[in-house]
Steps between C-alpha positions, in 0.01 A plus 500: 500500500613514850714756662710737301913402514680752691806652363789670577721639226878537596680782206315797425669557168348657161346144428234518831287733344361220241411272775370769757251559166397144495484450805243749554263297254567136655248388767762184543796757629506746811853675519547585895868581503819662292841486566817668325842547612443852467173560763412829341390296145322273743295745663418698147353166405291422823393890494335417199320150514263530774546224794859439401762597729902546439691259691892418553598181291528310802191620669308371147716139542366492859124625410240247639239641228707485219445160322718573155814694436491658195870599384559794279870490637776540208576173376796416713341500776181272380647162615620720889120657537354166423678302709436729775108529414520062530698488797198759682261268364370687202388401132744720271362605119822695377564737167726310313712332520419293724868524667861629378601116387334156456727403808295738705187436347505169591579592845177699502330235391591270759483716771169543390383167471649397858296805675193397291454843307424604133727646290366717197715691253444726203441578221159442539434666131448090398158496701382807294273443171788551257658170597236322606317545179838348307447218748174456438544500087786253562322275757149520226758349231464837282871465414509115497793375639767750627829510343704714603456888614680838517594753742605845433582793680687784339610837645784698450588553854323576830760815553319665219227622711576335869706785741657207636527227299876380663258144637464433116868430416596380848524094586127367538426780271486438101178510258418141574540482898295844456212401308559128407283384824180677320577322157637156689173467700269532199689261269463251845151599515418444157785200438551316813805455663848518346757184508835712363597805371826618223582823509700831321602833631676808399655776648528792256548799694755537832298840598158708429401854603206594647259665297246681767495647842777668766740265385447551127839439315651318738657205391476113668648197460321208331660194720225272289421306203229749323394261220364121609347255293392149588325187374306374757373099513181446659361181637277474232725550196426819409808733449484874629757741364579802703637830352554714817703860385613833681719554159225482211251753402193383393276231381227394323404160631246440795656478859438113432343323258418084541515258184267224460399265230218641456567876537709804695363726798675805535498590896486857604791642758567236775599814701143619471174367660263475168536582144384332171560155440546415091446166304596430150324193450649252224368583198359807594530836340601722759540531883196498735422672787391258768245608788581548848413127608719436850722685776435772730323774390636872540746323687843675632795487764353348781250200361746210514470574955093515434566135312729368749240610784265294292719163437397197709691431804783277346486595218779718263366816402503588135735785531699289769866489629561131257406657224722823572811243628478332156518800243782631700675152466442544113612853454826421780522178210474736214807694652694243615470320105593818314830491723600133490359432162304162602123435551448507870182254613272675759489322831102628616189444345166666563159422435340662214326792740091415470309746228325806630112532347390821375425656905437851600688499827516838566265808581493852404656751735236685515294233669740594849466833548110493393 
């Protein structure tokens, strides 16, 4: 197995706790240092992971034992941090995504390749069992040839329940910059890389109100297009739809379902790490269950650094910085269509990321303090 991969997480936001959790239960991970622009969040976090110690941004850039950067940073300042991490010499896995623009992703990227470090990027939710079983069924031919797919995510509004949902409805906000890189990186997971995109977009409301919290009833400005849909062309022919709302209410359809000549999987929530995986098999009476058959295990925030520790030298992890680059291409595409009205081609490519068999990375918490 070799030596764990030390860490040092820079953002000590409300998203740390989920990998503080897994990281706990990952032999392949040892977290030695935090870092926040406010100290005081730092230290609560080092006060409670034993061995961990709070640290000034730049004394966590200049750390000799910290290998990878790990940036919970808000998402303007992904492409900054990383950058920063590269130019000390340090692998980067960011939340996503993985920077503010594709013009700064790529400059991640190539910083990154010139220093000779590894770029990772979530959402790592595609390395859990939910979408690694739809791989599987697709890969096993349960479906027969794939034909197109959908993608749907439907809320109406983050400000319903967020105190401070202003990000939402601000530029780099909107549902499918939000959650589009979880949906984006399972249909290129299970599809393969897309080749152009055509998309829609509405904008039905100039303000909301939040619903929850100090600032309940206060009203904010909605500066982007709440409603996106998009037809996306992948490599292989197959045609993914997208349906990406922060207007509608509901809906009854899986978060994505794949076609095939031979059958439809629905795929559980692309924003979560397992769930059931579906098959109406042509001819069939009703829908099937499948069985757990690939992915991580119990898997959470956290297990696409334990697979990146694990990837050949060389090598592009499966959760890696080209696969992040290209579903922000698609969903900057998707925007960039709805507004000029023309298909726009995508410029990147990726590798279909390598399947994950059915593993049990982790251990039980327990197991450390025994």
């Amino acid at each position: 197995m070799g030596k764990p991969l030390k860490v040092g997480i820079i953002g000590c936001g409300a998203i740390i706790a989920q990998y503080l959790t897994n990281f706990r239960r990952l032999d392949a991970i040892e977290l030695v240092a935090v870092a926040d622009l406010d100290f005081a969040r730092a230290q609560a976090v080092a006060d409670s992971y034993e061995g961990v110690r709070a640290l000034s941004v730049d004394g966590l850039l200049a750390a000799d034992d910290v290998e990878l950067v790990l940036n919970l940073t808000v998402p303007a300042a992904h492409g900054p941090i990383a950058l920063q991490a590269i130019a000390a010499g340090k692998s980067v896995y960011g939340e996503k995504p993985l920077a503010a623009t594709t013009a700064e992703a790529r400059q991640v990227l190539d910083a990154a390749r010139e220093a000779g470090v590894v770029v990772g990027c979530a959402p790592d939710t595609v390395l859990g069992t939910g979408i690694q079983t739809a791989r599987k069924a697709i890969d096993d031919g349960l479906i027969g040839s794939p034909i197109s797919a959908t993608a749907t995510m439907v809320t109406p509004g983050h400000e319903r329940w967020h105190p401070n949902p202003d990000f939402y409805y601000q530029p780099g906000g909107g549902p499918l910059l939000d959650m589009g890189p979880y949906y984006v990186s399972a249909l290129v997971t299970l599809l393969g890389p897309v080749v152009s995109v055509i998309g829609a977009a509405s904008h039905t409301r100039p303000e909301r109100v939040i619903g929850s919290g100090p600032r309940e009833g206060e009203v904010i400005p909605v500066d982007i297009d709440s409603h996106v849909t998009g037809v996306l062309v992948h490599a292989s022919g197959a045609l993914s739809t997208l349906f990406m709302s922060f207007d509608a209410v509901s809906s009854k359809s899986a978060n994505i379902e794949v076609h095939g000549t031979l059958g439809t999987l629905a795929v559980p929530d692309p924003n979560h790490f397992d769930g059931d995986v579906e098959l109406f098999a042509l001819g069939a009476d009703a829908w099937q269950t499948l069985p757990v058959s690939a992915g991580y295990l119990d898997s959470g925030r956290g297990f696409g650094i334990a697979d990146l520790a694990a990837t050949p030298a060389g090598k592009e992890p499966r959760a890696g910085g080209k696969l992040a680059y290209h579903a922000l291409e698609v969903m900057e595409s998707v925007l960039a269509s709805a507004h000029s009205g023309s298909a726009v081609a995508i410029k990147s490519t990726v590798a279909r990321p390598e399947p994950v068999e059915l593993t049990a990375l982790a251990h039980e918490v327990q197991e450390i303090s025994s």
